[in-house]
N, C-alpha and C positions, 0 to 999 in steps of 0.2 A: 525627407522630401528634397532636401538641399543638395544631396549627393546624386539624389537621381536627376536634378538639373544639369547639375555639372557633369555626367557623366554624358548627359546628352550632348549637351553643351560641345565637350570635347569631341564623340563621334559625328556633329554637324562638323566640327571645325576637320575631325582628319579625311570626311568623304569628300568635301570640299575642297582641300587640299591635292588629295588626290588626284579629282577631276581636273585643278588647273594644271598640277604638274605632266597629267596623260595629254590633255587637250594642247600644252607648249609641247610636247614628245611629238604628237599628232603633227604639230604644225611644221617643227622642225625635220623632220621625217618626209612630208609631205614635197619641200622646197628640196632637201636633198637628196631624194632619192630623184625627183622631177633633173634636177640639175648634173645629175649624174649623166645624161643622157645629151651634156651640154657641152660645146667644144670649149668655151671660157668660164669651167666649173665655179673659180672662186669668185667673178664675177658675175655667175647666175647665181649662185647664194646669197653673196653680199647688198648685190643690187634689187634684189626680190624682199629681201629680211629689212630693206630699208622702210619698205612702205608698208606702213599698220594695216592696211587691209588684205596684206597676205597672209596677216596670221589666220583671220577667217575663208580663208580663198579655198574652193578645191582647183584643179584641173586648170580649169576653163578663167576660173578669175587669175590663177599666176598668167596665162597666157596673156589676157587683157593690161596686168600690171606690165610686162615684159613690154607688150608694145607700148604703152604709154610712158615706159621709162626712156624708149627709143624714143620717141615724140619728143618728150621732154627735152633732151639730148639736141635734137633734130632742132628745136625751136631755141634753143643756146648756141648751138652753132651759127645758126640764122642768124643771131643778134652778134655772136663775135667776128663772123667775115662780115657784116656790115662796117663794126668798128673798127677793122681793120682796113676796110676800101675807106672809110676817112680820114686815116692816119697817114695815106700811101700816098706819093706823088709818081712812084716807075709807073709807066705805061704798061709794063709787062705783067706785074704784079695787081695792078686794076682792076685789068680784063681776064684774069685768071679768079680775081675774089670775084667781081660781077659773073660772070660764068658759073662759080660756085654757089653764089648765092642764090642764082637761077634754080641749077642740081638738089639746092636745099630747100627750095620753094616745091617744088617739084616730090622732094622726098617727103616734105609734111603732107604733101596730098593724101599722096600711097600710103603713109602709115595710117590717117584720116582712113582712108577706103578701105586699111585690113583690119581695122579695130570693127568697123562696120559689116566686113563679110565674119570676123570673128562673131561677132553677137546673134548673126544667123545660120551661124557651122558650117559656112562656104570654106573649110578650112585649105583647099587648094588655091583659093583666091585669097587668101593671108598670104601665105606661100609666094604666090607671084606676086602681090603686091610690094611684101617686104625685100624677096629679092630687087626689085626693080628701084626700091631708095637705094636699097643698098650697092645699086647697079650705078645710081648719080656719085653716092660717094666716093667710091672708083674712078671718076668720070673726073672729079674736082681732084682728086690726088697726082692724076695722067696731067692733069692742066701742070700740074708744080715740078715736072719731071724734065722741061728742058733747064730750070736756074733751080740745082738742088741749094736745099734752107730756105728759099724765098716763101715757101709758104709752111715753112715748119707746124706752127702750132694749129695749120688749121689740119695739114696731114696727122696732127696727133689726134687732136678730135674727130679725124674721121675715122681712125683706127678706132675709140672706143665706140662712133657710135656702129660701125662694121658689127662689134662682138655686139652688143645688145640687141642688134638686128640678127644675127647669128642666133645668138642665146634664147632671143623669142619664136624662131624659126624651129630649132631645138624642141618647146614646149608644143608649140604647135601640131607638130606633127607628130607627138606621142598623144594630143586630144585626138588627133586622126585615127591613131589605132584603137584609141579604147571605144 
């Protein structure tokens, strides 16, 4: 009787096994094949595999994490050109963070508004909406372009948050096709 336990035992423990090691393959498979189709591949991997809810996500929930990683992003930028217009006394430099910080007010709408056409499969108005942050954060870089370095670090955060705007533009529009 002891053996026929243990044998059980063992086949509970290797179908289980199993299932978590297909269900991680599933997951991983899922983000990278999706990310394949992404112009900042190791950036849609890394930045999707961050948040625990993509393990469980199909399709539709990576697209949701993608913009809410942009959001995310979008709402740090927010608070770092703040800290920067209070650090700054040049005039020139001011009015390009206020400007910007405008562009980033502005971009946390539109991602707000594409996460929202996301959840009702408006997926051309994702599309516009996240072009159109991504259209401010263009708009805040152009500001930094008569005193190059004046606004170094916020030009780098707008580079990443450009690809995660990208990268979820990417998922989006392979939901569109399926």
């Amino acid at each position: 009787m002891e053996s026929v336990s243990n044998i059980m035992s063992i086949v509970f423990l290797s179908i289980t096994l199993c299932f978590i090691l297909q269900s991680h393959q599933v997951y991983g498979d899922l983000i990278t094949g999706t990310c394949e189709h992404a112009l900042y591949k190791d950036l849609c991997v890394t930045s999707l595999k961050s948040d625990p809810l993509s393990e469980s996500a199909d399709l539709k929930g990576l697209a949701s994490i993608a913009l809410s990683l942009a959001t995310k992003h979008t709402t740090n930028m927010a608070y770092h050109i703040a800290e920067l217009l209070n650090d700054t006394t040049d005039p020139f430099i001011q009015q390009s963070l206020t400007d910007c910080s405008e562009s980033y007010m502005d971009a946390i709408d539109q991602l707000e508004d594409s996460a929202a056409a996301l959840d009702t499969g408006a997926y051309n108005d994702v599309n516009m909406w996240v072009s159109a942050a991504m259209t401010d954060a263009h708009s805040c870089d152009d500001l930094f372009t008569q005193q190059p370095d004046s606004g170094s670090s916020v030009t780098v955060g707008n580079k990443g948050f450009k690809e995660l705007c990208s990268n979820a533009l990417a998922i989006t529009n392979l939901l569109a096709k399926a």
